[in-house]
Structure formats: structure tokens, C-alpha cells
N, C-alpha and C positions, 0 to 999 in steps of 0.2 A: 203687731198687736202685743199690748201687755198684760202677762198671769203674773199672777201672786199665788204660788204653791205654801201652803200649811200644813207641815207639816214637824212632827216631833225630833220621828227617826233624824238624825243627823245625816246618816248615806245614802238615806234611803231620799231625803231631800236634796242634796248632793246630785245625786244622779237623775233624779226629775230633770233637777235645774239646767245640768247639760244636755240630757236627751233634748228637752225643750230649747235651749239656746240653741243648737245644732239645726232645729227646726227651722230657727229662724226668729224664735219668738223674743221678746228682752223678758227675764222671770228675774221676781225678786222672792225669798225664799222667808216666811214668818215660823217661830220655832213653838207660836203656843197662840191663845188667843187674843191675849195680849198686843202681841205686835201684831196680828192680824191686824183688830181694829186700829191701831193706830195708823197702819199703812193703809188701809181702805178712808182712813181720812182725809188723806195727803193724796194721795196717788190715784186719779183713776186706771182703774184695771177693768180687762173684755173680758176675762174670766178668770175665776178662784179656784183650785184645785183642793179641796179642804178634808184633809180626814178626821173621823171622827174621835178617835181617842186621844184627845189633846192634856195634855200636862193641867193645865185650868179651867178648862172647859168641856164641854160635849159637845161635838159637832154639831148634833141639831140643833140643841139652842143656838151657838153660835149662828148658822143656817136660819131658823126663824128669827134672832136675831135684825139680822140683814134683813128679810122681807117686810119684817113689821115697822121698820123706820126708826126700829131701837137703835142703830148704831150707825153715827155720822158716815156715810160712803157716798165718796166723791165721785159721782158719774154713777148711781148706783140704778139708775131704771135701767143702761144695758150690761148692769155687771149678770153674766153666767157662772152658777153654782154646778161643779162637778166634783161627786166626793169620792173620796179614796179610802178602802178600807176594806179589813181582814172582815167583819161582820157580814156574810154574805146571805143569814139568814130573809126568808122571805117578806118577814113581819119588817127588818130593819132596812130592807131597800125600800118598799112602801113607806114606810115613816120617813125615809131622807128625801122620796118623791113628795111628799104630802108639806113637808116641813119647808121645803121652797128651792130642792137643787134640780137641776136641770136635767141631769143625768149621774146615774152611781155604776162604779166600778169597782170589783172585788178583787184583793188582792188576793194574792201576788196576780199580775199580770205582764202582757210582752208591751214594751216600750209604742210597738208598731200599734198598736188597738189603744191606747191612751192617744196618739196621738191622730189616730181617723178622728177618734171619741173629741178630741177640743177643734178637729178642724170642722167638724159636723156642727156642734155650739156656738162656732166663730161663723159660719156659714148664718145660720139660724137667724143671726144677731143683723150679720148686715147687709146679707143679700138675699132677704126670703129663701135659703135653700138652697142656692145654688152654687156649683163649687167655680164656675168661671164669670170674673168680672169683665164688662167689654166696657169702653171707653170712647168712641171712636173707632181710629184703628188699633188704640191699644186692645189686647187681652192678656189678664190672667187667670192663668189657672191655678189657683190655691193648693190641688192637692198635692198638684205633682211638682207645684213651684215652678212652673213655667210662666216666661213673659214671652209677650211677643208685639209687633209691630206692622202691619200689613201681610201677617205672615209669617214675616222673617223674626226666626229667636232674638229674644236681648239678651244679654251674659250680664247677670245683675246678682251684684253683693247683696247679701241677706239684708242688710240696712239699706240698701236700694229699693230689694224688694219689698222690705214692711213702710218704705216712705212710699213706693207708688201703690201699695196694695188699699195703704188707709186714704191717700190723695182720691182712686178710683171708688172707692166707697163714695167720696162725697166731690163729685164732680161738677165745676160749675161755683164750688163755696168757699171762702176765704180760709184756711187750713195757719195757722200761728207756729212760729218754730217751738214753741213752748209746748205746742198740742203735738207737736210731732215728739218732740221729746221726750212728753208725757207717756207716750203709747208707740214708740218704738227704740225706745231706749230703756234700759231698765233705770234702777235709782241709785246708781252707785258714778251715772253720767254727767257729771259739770254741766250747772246750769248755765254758767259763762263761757261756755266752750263755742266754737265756730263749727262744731261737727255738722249740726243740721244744715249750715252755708254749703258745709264742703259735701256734702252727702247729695244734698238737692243738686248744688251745682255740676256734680258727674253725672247725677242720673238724668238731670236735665241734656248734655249733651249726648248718651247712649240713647237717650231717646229721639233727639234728632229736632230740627221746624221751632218752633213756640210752642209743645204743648204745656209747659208746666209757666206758670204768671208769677213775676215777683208782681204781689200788692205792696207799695212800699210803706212801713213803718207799718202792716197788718200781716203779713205774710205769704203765701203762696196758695194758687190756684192751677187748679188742672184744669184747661179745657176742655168744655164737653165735646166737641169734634178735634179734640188733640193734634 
């Protein structure tokens, strides 16, 4: 899955950025509202971590911004709003509720509870709720970043895991190395690169049988009985 953290603090987005890569996630990092929008026009992203006291803007607008269809975002019916910020008065978490985020979180906070907080929204988004995708005999499980296979563990690189995690969302449906790039690799990835070849191609053999389809010149497909 791909975020887009907004954020000013410079270490304080820094450190988002690796907690979250560590995650697993690909995060590209906007320093004002500016790049925000411009990245939300290019890039689709599954969720926005966005604080509110930005260098050129306010969060909220920014935040209704986005819901109202003021500002071009690319994939923006499943973009999720999670905001970040020192304001933790009452009136101002209702306002970022009201205004169109998904969920608000006050700072400071521990890395561990930001990152339940975006697998709870990543949940929400693509599997009604629930933290284990099954496949067949694939399963995973999201929270604890387990895979598995009849059972038996798979030992899968984090880019393993965000290709079969978003392939198992949409099972059965032609999946483009562009869409995988888009949403598992951040923006700093060579669009002319062979990663997504090489990446599918291991994980396709950790997984073992046919389940993953080269569609040729469309891209890749998981099989719904894998």
C-alpha cells in the first residue's frame, strides 16, 4: 500500500517515513500543501497522513479540499484521511472528523498506535474490516504480516508482501506492473525498472503451483483457488 505523509516538521516526517517503510508500506513524504496536491495528482495513494499546521495551508481545508473534488486526486474515492496533530482539543478533532478524515491522532504519539491506526483504515478500505485476507489457500494476515500457504509460513520480503497483499485484494482481476508500482513502491522507483518482473517472479515461485497469471502485454493475475 501507498501513503503520502504531510507533513512540515522535517524529522518529524523523516521518522514517519521510516517507521512506515519498516512497515512495509512505500511513503512519499510532502513538506506543505503544495506538494501534497501535486502528488495526490500523480500518484494514487490508500492513505494520507496529513497534519494540520501546514506552512500554506490548514489542514482542514486542505481535508475538505479533497472531499469536495476541489483538488485533482488520482484514485481519490479510496484515498483515506488520517490527521496528525498537536491540537487535540475537542472542538478540533470533531472539525477534522466533520471536515472529511477518516481518523485523527494527537500528538505526540507511540509509532506502535499510528501504525494499528493506518492498518485499521487500510483494512476498512479493502477488506470490509477484517485484518486476514484468504485467497484459496493463500492467507494473510495484515497485522502481524504473516503469509501463509496451506498452512505452512511463506518468508516474504516486504515488497513480496505489498505485491501479494494488493494482488489478494483483487483476486481473479488483471493487476498492470504500473498499478503495482503505483501502490507498492514509493515515487522515487524507476518507472523503466524490471523490479516489478523480478519481484513477482520470486514471489511467484515462494508461492509455489500457478497461482499468480502472467496476462501477457496486461499484466498479472492471482488466482481465485491459487
Amino acid at each position: 500500500m501507498r501513503l503520502l505523509v504531510v507533513e512540515d516538521e522535517e524529522d518529524l516526517a523523516e521518522a514517519l517515513r521510516l517507521g512506515l517503510v519498516r512497515a512495509g508500506y512505500a511513503v512519499d513524504v510532502a513538506m506543505d500543501a503544495a506538494q501534497a496536491y501535486e502528488r495526490l495528482g500523480v500518484n494514487g495513494y490508500d492513505l494520507m497522513l496529513l497534519d494540520i499546521n501546514l506552512p500554506d495551508a490548514n489542514g482542514f481545508d486542505v481535508c475538505r479540499a479533497i472531499r469536495h473534488g476541489e483538488v485533482p486526486v488520482e484514485g481519490g474515492a479510496e484515498l483515506r484521511v488520517l490527521m496528525l496533530t498537536a491540537r487535540g482539543a475537542l472542538h478540533d478533532r470533531v472539525r477534522g472528523l466533520d471536515e472529511g478524515a477518516d481518523d485523527y491522532l494527537v500528538k505526540p504519539f507511540a509509532l506502535a498506535e499510528l501504525l494499528a491506526r493506518v492498518r485499521a483504515l487500510l483494512r476498512r478500505d479493502t477488506n470490509g474490516g477484517t485484518a486476514v485476507l484468504r485467497v484459496g489457500p493463500l492467507q494473510l494476515d495484515v497485522s502481524r504480516h504473516e503469509a501463509s500457504r496451506d498452512g505452512a509460513p511463506l518468508h516474504l520480503t516486504p515488497k513480496e508482501f505489498g505485491v501479494l497483499e494488493y494482488l489478494m485484494t483483487r483476486p481473479g482481476h488483471v493487476v498492470s506492473a504500473e498499478e503495482l508500482l503505483e501502490h507498492v513502491w514509493d515515487e522515487n522507483a524507476d518507472p523503466f525498472t524490471q523490479t516489478v518482473r523480478v519481484t513477482v517472479g520470486t514471489l511467484r515461485r515462494k508461492l509455489g503451483g500457478e497461482a499468480i497469471e502472467t496476462v501477457v502485454g496486461r499484466g498479472y493475475r492471482l488466482r481465485e483457488t491459487a
